[in-house]
N, C-alpha and C positions, 0 to 999 in steps of 0.2 A: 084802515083801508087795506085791503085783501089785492086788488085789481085796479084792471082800470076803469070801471064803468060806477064808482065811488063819488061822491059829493065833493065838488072841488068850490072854495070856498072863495069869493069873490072879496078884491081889496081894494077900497075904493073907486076909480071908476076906469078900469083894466083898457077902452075902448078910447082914451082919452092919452093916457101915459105916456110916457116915454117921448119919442121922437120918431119921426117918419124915417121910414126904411131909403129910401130913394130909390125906391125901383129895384131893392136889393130881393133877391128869394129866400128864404129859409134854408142853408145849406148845410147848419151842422146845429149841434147842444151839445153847447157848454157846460160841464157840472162843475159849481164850484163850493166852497164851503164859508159857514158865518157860524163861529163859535157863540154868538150871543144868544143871549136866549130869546125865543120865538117874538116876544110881545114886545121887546126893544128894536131887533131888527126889523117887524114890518111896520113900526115909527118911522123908524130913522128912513127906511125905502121910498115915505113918500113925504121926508124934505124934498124941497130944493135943492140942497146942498147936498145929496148922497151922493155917494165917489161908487154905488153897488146899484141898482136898477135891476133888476132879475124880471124873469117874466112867471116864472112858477115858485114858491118856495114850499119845503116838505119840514114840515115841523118834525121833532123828535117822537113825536107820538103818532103821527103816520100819517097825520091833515097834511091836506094840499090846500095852499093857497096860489091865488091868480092875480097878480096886478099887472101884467099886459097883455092885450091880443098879441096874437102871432105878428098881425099885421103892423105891428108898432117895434121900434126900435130900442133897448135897454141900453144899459151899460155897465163897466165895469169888467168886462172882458180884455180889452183893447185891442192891442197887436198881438197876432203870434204867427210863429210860421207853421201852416199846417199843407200836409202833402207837398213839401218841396218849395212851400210860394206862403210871402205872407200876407196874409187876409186883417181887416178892418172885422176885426167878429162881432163888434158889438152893431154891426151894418148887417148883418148875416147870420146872427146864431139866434139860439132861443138859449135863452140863457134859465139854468136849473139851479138852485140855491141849496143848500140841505143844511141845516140845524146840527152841526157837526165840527169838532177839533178838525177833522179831515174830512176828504169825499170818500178813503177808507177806513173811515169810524164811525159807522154808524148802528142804528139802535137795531133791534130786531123788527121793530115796524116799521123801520124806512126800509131796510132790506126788502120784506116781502110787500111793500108798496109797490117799490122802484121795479123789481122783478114781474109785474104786468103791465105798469102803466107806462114803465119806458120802451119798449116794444108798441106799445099802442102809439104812442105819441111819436116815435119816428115814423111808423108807416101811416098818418094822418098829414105828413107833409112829404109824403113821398123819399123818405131818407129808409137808411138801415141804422143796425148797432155799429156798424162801421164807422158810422159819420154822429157817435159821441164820442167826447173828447174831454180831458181833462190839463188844466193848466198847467205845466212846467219848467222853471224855470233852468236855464244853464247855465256851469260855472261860467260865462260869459256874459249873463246877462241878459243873452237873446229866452225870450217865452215862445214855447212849445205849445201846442194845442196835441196831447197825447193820448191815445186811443183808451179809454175806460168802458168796464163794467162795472156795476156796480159789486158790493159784497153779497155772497150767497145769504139770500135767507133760512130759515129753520125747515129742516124737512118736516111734514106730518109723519106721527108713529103708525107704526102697524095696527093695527085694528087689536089684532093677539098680545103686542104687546104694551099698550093702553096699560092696564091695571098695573103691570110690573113698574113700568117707569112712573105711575103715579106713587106705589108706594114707596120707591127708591129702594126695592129688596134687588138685591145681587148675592152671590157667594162670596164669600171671603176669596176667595181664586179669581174671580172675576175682578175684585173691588183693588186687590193686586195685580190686577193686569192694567187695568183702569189707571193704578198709580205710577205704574210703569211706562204705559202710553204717554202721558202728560208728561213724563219727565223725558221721553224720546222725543218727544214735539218740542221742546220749552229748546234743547242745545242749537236748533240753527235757527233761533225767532221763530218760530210758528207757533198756535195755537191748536191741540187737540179741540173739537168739539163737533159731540156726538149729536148735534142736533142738524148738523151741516152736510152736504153729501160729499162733499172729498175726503175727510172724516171719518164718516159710515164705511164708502169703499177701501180704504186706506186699512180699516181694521177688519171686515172680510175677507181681502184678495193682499198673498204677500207681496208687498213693494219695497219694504227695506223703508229707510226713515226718511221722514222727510226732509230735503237738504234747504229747503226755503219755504218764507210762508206762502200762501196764495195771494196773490196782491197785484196790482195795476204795474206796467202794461198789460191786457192782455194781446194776443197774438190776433193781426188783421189782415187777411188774405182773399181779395178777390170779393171785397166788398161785405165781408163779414169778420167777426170778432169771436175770439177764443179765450175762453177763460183755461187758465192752468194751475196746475201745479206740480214740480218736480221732485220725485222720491231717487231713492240711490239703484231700484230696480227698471223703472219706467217713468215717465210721463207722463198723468192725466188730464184730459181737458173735456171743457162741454162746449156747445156753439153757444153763444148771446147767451141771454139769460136761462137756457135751459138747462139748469144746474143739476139736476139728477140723472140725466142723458148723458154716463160717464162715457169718455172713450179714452184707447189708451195709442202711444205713441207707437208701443211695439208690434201693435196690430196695424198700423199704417207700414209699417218697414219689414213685417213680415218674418218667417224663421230665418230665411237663408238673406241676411244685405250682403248684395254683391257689389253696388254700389252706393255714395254718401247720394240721395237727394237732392239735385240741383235745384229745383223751383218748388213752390205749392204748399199745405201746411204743415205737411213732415218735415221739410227742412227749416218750417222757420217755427217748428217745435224743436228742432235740434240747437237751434241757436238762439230761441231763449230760456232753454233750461241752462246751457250754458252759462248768458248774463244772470239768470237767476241767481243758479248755485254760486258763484263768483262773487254775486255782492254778497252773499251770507258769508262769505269768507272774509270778502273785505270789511267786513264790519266788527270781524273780531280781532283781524290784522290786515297789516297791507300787504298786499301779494306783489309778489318778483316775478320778472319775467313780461311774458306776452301773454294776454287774456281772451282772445279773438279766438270765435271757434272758426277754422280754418280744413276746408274740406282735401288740400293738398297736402296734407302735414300726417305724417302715418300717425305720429301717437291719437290721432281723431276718429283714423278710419278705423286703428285698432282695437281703439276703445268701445268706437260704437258695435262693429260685428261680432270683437267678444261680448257687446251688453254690460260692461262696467260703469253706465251712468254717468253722466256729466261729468266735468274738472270742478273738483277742490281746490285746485291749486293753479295758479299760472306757468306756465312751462318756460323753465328758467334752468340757469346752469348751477350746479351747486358751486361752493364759495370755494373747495381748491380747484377746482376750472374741470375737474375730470368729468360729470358725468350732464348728461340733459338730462330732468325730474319732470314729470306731470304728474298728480296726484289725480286719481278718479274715486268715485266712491266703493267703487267692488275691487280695483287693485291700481298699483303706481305703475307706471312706464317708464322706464329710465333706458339709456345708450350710452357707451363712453364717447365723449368728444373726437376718440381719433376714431369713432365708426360711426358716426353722424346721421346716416341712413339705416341705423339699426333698430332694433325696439324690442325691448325684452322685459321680460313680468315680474314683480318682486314677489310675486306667490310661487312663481318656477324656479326661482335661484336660490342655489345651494346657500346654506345657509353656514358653512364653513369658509365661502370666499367671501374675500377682503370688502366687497363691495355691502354686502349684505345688510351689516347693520348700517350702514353711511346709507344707505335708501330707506331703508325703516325710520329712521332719524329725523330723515325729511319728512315722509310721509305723517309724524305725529304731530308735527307741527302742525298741520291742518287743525288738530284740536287744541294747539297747546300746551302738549303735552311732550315728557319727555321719553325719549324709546328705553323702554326696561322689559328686556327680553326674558326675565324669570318669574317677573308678573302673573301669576296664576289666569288672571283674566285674558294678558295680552297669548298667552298657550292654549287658553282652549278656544279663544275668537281665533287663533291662526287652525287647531284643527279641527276647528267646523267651519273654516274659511269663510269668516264675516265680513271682509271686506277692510275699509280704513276704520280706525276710531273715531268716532264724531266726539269723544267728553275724555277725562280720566276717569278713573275708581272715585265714583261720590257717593258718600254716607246721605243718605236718604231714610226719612220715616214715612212709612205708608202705613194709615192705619193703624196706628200707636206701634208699628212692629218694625227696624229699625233693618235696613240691607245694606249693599253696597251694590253701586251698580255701576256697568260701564255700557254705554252705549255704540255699539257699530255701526257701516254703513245696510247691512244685512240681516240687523236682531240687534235684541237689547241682552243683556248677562248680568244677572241678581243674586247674590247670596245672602241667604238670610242665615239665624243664629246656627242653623246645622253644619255649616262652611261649606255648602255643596253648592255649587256655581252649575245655574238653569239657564234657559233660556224662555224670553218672553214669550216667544210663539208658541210654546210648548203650553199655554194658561187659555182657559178658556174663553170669550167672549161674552162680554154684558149681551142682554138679549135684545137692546136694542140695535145692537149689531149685527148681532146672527140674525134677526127677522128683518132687517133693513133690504129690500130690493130695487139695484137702482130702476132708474126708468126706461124703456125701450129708444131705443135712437129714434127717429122718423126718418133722417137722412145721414146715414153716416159717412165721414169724412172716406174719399177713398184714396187707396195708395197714389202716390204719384209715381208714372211709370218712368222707368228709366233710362236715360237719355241713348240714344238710338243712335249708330254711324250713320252716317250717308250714302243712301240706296247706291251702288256700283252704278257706270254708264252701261250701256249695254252693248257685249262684246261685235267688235266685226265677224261677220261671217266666215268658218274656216274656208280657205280655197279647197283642203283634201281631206276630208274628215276619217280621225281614226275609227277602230271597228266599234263596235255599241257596247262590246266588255271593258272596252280600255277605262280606264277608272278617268281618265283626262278629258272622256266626253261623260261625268256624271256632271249632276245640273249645278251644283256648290263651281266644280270647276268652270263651266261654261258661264256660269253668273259672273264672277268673278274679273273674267276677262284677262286681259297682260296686264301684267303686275306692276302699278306704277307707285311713285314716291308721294303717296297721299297717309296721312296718320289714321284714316276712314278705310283702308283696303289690310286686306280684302273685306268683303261683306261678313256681318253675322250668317250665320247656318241659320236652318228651320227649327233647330232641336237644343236646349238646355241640356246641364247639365245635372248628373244625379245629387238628391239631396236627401235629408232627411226628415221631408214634409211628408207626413203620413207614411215614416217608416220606410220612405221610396228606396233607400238605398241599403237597408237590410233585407229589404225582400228580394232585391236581384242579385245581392252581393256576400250574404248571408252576416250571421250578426258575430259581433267581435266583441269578446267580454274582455276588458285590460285595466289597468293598473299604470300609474305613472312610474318612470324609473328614475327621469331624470331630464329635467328644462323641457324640452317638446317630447322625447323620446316617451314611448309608452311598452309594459311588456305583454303580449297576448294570453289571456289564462286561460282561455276553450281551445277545442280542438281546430280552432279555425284555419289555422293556416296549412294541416294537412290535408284539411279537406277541399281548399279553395285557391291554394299558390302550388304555383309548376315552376319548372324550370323552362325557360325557351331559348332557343338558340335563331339569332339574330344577326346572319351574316356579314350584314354590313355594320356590327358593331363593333366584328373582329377587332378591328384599328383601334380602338381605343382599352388603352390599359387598365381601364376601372369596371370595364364588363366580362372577366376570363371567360375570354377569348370566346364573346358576341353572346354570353349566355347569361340572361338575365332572369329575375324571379316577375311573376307575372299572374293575375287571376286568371285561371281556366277556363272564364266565360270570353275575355278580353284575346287570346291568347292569337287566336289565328287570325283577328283583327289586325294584329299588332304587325304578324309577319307580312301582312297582304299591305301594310302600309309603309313599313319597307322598306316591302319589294318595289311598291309603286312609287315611291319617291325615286330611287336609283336606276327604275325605267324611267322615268321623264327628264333623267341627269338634273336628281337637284342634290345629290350625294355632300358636295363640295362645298356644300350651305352652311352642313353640319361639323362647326369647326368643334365643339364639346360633347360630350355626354353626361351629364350630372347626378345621374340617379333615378331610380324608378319605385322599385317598394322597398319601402322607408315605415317601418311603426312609429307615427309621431302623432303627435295634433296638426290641428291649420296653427301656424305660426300668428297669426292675429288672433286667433280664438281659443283656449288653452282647453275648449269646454266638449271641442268638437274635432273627429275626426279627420285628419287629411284624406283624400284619396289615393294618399300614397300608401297608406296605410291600408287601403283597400286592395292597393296591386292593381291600380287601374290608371296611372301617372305615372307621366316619366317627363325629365328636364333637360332641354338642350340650350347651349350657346347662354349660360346665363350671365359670363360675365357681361354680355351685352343686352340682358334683356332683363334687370333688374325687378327685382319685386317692388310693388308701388312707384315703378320706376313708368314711361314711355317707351315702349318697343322700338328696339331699332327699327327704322325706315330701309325698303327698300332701295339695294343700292349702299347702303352703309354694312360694315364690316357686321358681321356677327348675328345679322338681316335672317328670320325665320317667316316673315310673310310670306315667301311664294314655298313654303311649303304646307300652308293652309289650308287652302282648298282642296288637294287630295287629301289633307289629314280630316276635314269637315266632310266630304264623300265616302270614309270608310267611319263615319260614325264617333271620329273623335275632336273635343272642344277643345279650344285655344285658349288659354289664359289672357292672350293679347285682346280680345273681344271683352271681358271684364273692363269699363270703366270706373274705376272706384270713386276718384272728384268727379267726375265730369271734363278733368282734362286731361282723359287720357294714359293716369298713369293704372296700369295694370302690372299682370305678371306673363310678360313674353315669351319664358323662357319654359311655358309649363304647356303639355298638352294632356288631357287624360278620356278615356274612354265614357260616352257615353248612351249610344245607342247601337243595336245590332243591326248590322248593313253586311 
């Protein structure tokens, strides 16, 4: 059976069975599993005495049998708690049986059964994939009814490549990469197979390995079901059973995250790749620490905008108290205990200070393994920056030919008898891989947008209004209104900030070739910065000793903005706001992203009052000491954005103390 429109096999007298429902409706299906073999359990189903009653069972060879109507009641489900409340299931469910060790062990003909027929069979009683479940039991005792897909069945080949995979010809470079795959799958439990679509896309498109297998839960949001699986680069999922219909996480969250995703299936893709990656961990040791993915907690926010891939590790303090460790798959996070709100990369730290190999230490513990820094493998995965190590150095034979391989979160590394150390993605692709095309979406998941302050009330009428140039009647300002002690004030502007989606922020800002020097710092190697930084002179920044004397470096595009902004703040007497000046162009990276420019680095940013307006921190409130809200809205009327409007959880914490250019007004 292919489908669902297949010969379903009637078992004794299905119209008779079971027990009356009492007026219950069909609200969910149950999948459960019976190890026995097909011809013993549908005996034993129609004792008296069976403790299992099912209403459909699916033999290992792809038959469906039927021994209840819908309208009759089974059993062998019993209690569980499903959505919050516990339900009588065997009053309510349609109970699914499957000829299986588990409900995910199944044969390749159950797989491609279940993948049409379960879809038909919820929308025949009015349910979705939502509303199947699979039993669960908790260390407690209490059973779960847990959201299930079944396992992907086998994809059909290409039409082209038909004859190749019949004759099993590959090249020897292929049938080596082939070996190399299966041994990247095998270190965090998962199964390579190239007849499955996570699989197929997994060996087309680079993801970095995979940190877990695919396997139940999947993700349930809003009445629908997500199959996953989580790699060291991304995420992928399909909806229900449409398993070729890859989609990826990072295309939900987009180039630029400026904020974590509070609701919808991006965030509750972020927080079960999390649990994913975590029990592959815990199942090769037990993890220290806190395991929660946690959208207040910078090592989370920072991990995800730099794109480093779920936790490896639980974020815990190492053993002489000094540092806090997360481990992620593309790099670790670590802080020292007495700078708590800090978070710095084990890829950007000097590898001369004291800290350095005490965080590589930890970091190999993920695999196992111990830090040996002269490692030929652990030298050249550090500079082609692969990420954490998923294995150590393991002597492997592929095809009677004998390597040594080490696997990363970013590529695999092989040496065979020449001693030259490759890389996997450097090898070509079986052709069932290279001619594999996934399948078009029909509806794909869309971003979830993100979370919005609360629209301003609308200002009283001035009694004397200034003239029409005064920047304090532009419409940011008169939105706004008098500046009150709300976490929502003032309003977002009409206008984002510059990015690098399509290039957006080299084409107005011109392009900057560099080179890292050292932790965020970077050195500029074009001719960039004399073509594109000035010097300006900022009167009112005379006062402070860190701008000799008001004259700061600044883009040429940004420039006369900068002064008209002020100018405008020290006409409206908001001078006095400004107890700091921190800085403006800076060649660095974004401190959460090591991958991607600051806009300080653009000359289009400058920092004020930061010891009061922390990064990842809540912006002082107006009214409190070090307070940069009510100089907002003339800085959003001459075309510049606030860091304080960035919510990154959802509560609020941003970076207060940043303003940067980006529209011309």
């Amino acid at each position: 059976m292919s489908d669902a429109d297949g010969e379903i096999v009637s078992v004794g007298r299905p119209d008779r069975a079971g027990k009356s429902r009492l007026g219950s409706a069909v609200s969910q299906v149950v999948v459960v599993a019976d190890e026995r073999p097909f011809a013993v359990a549908l005996a034993a189903y129609q004792r008296a005495d069976t403790t299992l009653l099912p209403h459909f069972y699916l033999a290992r060879d792809g038959t469906r049998y039927q021994l209840l109507t819908a309208g009759r009641a089974g059993w062998g489900a019993g209690r569980a708690i499903w959505r919050q409340r516990w339900r009588n299931l065997d009053r309510s469910a349609l109970i699914l049986c499957l000829e299986a060790p588990s409900v995910t062990d199944l044969s390749e003909a159950q797989a491609t059964v279940l993948a049409g027929w379960l879809p038909a069979l919820v929308a025949q009683h009015h349910l979705s994939l939502a509303d199947v479940g699979m039993l669960v039991s908790a260390a407690n005792g209490q059973v779960r009814l847990q959201p299930y897909i079944p396992p992907a069945p086998p994809v059909e080949p290409a039409l082209d490549t038909a004859f190749v995979l019949g004759s099993g010809v590959r090249s020897p470079e292929q049938e080596l990469w082939l070996g190399l795959a299966t041994i990247t799958w095998r270190q965090r439990g998962a199964q390579l197979r190239l007849n499955q679509a996570f699989s197929l896309y997994w060996g087309k498109v680079d993801l970095g390995a995979p940190l877990a297998p695919n396997e139940p839960p999947p993700v349930a949001v809003d009445g629908k079901t997500y199959n996953f699986q989580v790699f060291a680069r991304d995420t992928i999922f399909n909806e229900g059973t449409q398993y070729a219909a890859v989609q990826r996480l990072s295309d939900l969250l987009g180039p630029d995250i400026g904020a974590i995703p509070t609701a919808g299936v991006s965030r509750a893709l972020i927080e079960a790749s999390y649990r994913s990656a975590l029990k592959a961990s815990a199942a090769r040791a037990p993890l220290e620490g806190k395991t929660e993915f946690r959208a207040d907690w910078k090592f989370h926010f920072v991990a995800l905008q730099a794109r480093l891939g779920p936790a490896l590790s639980g974020n815990y303090v190492t053993a002489d108290r000094a540092f806090a460790v997360q481990v992620f798959a593309g790099d670790t996070l670590y802080t020292p205990m007495s700078q708590q709100s800090g978070c710095f990369f084990l890829s950007l730290t000097d590898p001369a200070s004291p800290q350095y190999a005490l965080i590589w230490a930890e970091t190999c513990k993920v695999a196992g393994i111990p830090y040996l820094p002269t490692d030929p493998f652990h030298q050249r995965a550090i500079e082609l920056k692969l990420g954490t190590p998923l294995s150590g150095v393991m002597r492997e034979t592929i095809n009677g030919q004998v390597y040594d391989v080490q696997v990363f979160a970013y590529d695999t590394l092989y040496r065979g008898s020449d001693g030259v150390i490759r890389r996997m993605s450097e090898l070509p692709r079986p052709a069932e891989v290279q001619n594999w095309q996934p399948k078009p979406v029909a509806q794909p998941v869309q971003p979830t947008p993100a979370p919005q302050p609360a629209p301003a009330p609308a200002p009283s009428p001035s009694p004397s209004p200034s003239p029409a140039v005064d920047v304090r009647n532009a419409p940011e300002v008169v939105r706004a209104g008098e500046p009150r002690r709300d976490p929502n004030w003032p309003p977002k502007p009409d206008f984002n900030i510059l990015t690098d989606r399509n290039n957006q922020r080299e084409q107005v800002l011109g392009k900057i070739e560099w080179v890292r020097r050292s932790g965020d710092d970077i050195t500029i190697t074009n001719d960039w910065v004399a073509r594109h930084i000035i010097e300006v002179h900022i009167p009112q920044l005379e006062r402070f000793r860190n701008t000799n004397g008001g004259r700061i470096k600044f883009h040429r595009v940004a420039a006369d903005q900068l002064r008209r902004l002020w100018q405008a703040w020290e006409d409206a007497g908001l001078l006095h706001l400004v107890l700091t000046f921190d800085g403006a162009w800076w060649p660095r990276t974004i401190r959460s992203n090591p991958t991607t420019l600051s806009n300080h680095a653009y000359g289009t940013a400058f920092d004020i009052n930061a010891q009061w307006n922390g990064f990842y921190k809540p912006a002082a409130l107006v009214g409190d000491r070090g307070s940069v809200r009510e100089l907002v809205p003339i800085a959003n009327a001459l075309g510049f954005f606030w860091g304080g409007h960035w919510n990154y959880d959802g509560r609020g914490a941003s970076d207060g103390m940043h303003f940067e250019w980006a529209v011309a007004r």
